[in-house]
N, C-alpha and C positions, 0 to 999 in steps of 0.2 A: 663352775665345778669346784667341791673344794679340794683343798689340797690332798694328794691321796698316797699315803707312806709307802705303798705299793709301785707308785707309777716308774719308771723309765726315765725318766726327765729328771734332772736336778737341779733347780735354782739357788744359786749361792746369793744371799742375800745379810743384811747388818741384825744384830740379836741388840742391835742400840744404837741411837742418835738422837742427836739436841732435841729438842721437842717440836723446835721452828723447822728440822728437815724430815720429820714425819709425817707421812704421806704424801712425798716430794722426790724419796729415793728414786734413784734410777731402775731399779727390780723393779717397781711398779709397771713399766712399760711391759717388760716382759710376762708379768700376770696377767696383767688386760689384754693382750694379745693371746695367752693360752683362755683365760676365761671366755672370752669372742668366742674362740674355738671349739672350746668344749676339751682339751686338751689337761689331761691328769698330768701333775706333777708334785715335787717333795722340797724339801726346803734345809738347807744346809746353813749354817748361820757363822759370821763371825761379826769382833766386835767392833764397831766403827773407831773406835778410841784407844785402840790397843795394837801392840804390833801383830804383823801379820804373820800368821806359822807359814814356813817352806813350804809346805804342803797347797796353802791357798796362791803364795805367790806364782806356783807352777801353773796355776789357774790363769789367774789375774797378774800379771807381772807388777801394777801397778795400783795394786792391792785395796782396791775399786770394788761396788758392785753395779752392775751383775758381773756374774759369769752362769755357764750353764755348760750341763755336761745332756746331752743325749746321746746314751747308746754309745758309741767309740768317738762322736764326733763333740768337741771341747772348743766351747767360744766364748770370746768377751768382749766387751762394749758393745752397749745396748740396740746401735744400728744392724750391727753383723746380727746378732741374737733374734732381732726383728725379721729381718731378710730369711734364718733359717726358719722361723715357724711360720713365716709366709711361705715359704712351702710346701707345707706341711697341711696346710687346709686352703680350701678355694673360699672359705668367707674371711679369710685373710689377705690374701692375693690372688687376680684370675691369673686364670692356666695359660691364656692364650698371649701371644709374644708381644702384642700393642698394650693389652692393661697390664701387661708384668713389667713392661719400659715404663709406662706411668707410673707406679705406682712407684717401684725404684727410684727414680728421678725425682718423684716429690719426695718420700725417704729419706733422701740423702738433700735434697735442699733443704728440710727442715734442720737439719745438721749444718751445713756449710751456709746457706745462705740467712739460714733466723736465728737459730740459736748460739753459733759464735759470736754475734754480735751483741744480741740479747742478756748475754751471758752474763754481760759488764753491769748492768743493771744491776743487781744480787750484789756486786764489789761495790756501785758506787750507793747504792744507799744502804746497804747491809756491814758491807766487809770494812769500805773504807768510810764509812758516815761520817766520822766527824773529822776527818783528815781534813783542810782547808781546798786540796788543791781540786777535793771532792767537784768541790762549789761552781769551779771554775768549767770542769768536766760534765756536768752534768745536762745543762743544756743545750751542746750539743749532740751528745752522745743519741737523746730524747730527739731531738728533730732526724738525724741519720734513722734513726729505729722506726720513727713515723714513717718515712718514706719508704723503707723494706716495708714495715707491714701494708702501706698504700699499694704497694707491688703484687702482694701474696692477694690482698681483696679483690684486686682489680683479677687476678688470677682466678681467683674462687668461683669471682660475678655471682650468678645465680642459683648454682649447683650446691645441692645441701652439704657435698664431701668434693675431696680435691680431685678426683676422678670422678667424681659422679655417683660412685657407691663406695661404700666405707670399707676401707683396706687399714692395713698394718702402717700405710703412709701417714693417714687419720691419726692413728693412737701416736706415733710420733711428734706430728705438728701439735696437736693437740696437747700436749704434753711440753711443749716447749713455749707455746701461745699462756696454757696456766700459769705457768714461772714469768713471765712477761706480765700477766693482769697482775700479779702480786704488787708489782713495783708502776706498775704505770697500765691503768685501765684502761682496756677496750674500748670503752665505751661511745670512744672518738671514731670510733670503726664499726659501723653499727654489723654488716655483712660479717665481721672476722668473730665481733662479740655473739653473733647466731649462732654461727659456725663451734663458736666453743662451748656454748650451754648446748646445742646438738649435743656433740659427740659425750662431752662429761654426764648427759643424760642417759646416758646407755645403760642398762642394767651390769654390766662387767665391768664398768670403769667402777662402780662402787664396791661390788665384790673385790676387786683387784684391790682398793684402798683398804676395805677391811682385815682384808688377808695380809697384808703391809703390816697395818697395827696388830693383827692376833700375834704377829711374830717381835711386836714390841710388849706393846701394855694389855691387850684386849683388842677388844671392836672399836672403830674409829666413832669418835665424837658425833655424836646425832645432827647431821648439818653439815661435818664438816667437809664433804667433798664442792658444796654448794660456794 
């Protein structure tokens, strides 16, 4: 769906960033999750590299994106954000109290249990690269991370999605598994590396990118969700 100046919904999102964190922003999650849906929304913008007006900090304390405002109700950080438009559609989250504890539970393991760790990857060969002590760091940071993602496959097993059908869990892991292939390939993982050209195949994970970059440069680079 594209973005529609009319809707209810507002997603705060960056009007700029490095070129290396486009299409990486964390609002992405929150598009792909309204795109899924079919869910209208509008887009409010500030600058990644500027300070942030009082106005947005009331938003976002921590003067981050996303935030989003629907209707009286005002959230930030993108798990909370997820959890509210999972309920707001059943091809986001089911209604019934067994797939809405799953779906929850993977959610928030993608947070607590993949991507805080994950996370260091991005510092150690991005942030801190040529630091020496990098060096040191690095191999075993890579074996800890293998054995979490051995955890999440062995989890996965057979099942195309981490419930079995694709939730707002999906667009989360999913989204934290990319930022991981950046720095250290799946490709060790053959079940986790399915798993993530699935879900990046979706017709809305690419809309969701695009609408990321029309709010930077244009449409995103032919290829580049691939």
């Amino acid at each position: 769906m594209p973005i529609d100046p009319n809707a209810d919904i507002t997603l705060f999102a960056f009007s700029w960033v490095p070129e290396l964190a486009r299409g990486y922003v964390r609002d992405h999650r929150a598009r792909w999750a309204m795109e899924e849906a079919g869910i209208g929304y509008k887009t409010k913008l500030v600058h990644a590299a500027e300070e942030k007006p009082e106005w947005y900090l009331a938003e976002q304390p921590f003067g981050q994106v996303p935030a989003l405002v629907d209707g009286d109700v005002h959230l930030f950080e993108s798990g909370a954000i997820l959890l509210h438009l999972g309920q707001k559609s059943e091809s986001l989250m089911p209604t019934d109290a067994r797939g809405r504890a799953a779906t929850q539970s993977w959610l928030f393991s993608a947070l607590n249990s993949i991507e805080q760790y994950t996370l260091e990857l991005f510092f150690l060969h991005v942030v801190f690269a040529e630091e020496e002590w990098t060096k040191l760091r690095i191999p075993s940071a890579h074996d800890f991370i293998r054995r979490r993602l051995g955890q999440l496959s062995d989890a996965l097993g057979d099942k195309d999605y981490l419930i079995g059908r694709f939730t707002v869990a999906d667009i989360m892991m999913a989204t934290v598994l990319r930022d991981v292939d950046r720095q250290m390939p799946l490709t060790n993982l053959p079940a986790l590396d399915a798993y993530l050209k699935r879900c990046l195949a979706r017709p809305a994970f690419q809309r969701a990118i695009d609408a990321q970059f029309a709010d930077f440069t244009g449409k995103a680079p032919e290829g580049f969700a691939a």
